[in-house]
C-alpha positions in Angstrom: 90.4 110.1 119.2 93.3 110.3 121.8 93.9 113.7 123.4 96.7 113.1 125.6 100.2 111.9 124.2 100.7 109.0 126.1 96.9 107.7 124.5 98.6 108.4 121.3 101.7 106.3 121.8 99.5 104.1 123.2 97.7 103.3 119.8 100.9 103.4 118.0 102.5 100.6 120.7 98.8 98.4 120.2 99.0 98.5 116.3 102.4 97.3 116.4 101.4 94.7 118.4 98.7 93.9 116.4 100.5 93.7 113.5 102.6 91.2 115.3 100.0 88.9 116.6 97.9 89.0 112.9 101.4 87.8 111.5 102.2 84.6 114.1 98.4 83.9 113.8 98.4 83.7 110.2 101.3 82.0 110.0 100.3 79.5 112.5 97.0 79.4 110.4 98.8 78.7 106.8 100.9 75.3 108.6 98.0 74.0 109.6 96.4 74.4 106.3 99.1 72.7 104.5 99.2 70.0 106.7 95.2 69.4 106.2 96.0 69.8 102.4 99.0 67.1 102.6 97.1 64.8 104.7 95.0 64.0 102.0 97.4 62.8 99.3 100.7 62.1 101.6 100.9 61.2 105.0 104.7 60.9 105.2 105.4 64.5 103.8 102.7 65.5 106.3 104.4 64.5 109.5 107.4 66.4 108.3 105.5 69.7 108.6 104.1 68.6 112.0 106.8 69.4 114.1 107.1 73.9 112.0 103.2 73.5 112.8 104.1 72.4 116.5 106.8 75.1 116.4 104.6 77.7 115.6 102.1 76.5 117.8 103.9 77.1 120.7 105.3 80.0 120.3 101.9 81.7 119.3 101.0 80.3 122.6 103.8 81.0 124.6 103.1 85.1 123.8 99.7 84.7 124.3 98.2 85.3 120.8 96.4 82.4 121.7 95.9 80.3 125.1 97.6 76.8 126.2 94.6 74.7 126.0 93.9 75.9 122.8 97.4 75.1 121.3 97.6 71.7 122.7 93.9 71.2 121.1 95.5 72.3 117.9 98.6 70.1 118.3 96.6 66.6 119.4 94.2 67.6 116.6 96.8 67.4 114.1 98.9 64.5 115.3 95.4 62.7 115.4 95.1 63.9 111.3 98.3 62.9 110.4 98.1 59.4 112.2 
């Protein structure tokens, strides 16, 4: 447990964040999944979500909830699915 104060706000900052990150990662997570599911009955709807799951890529990217190479792995994995 935390003694000093500024270890307790501490915690309370990193929670927040956490709560943040679990949110865009999730999200991220659910576009993906529903462009997997599309892919498999129609294409043509699915490259309408591509460029929310791009979106969403990105910016989960950009704050560092998850790292550059990894989002464009995600990205040319998807555009490689839905082609």
């Amino acid at each position: 447990m935390p003694i000093t104060q500024s270890a307790k706000k501490a915690i309370r900052g990193s929670l927040r964040k956490k709560g943040y990150n679990d949110r865009s990662k999730r999200i991220m997570k659910e576009v993906i999944k529903k462009i997997e599911k599309t892919v498999k009955t129609d294409k043509v709807a699915a490259e309408k979500f591509l460029s929310s799951a791009y979106q969403t890529i990105d910016k989960a990217a950009k704050r560092g909830i998850i790292k550059k190479n990894n989002a464009a792995r995600k990205k040319s994995r998807l555009a490689r699915l839905v082609k």
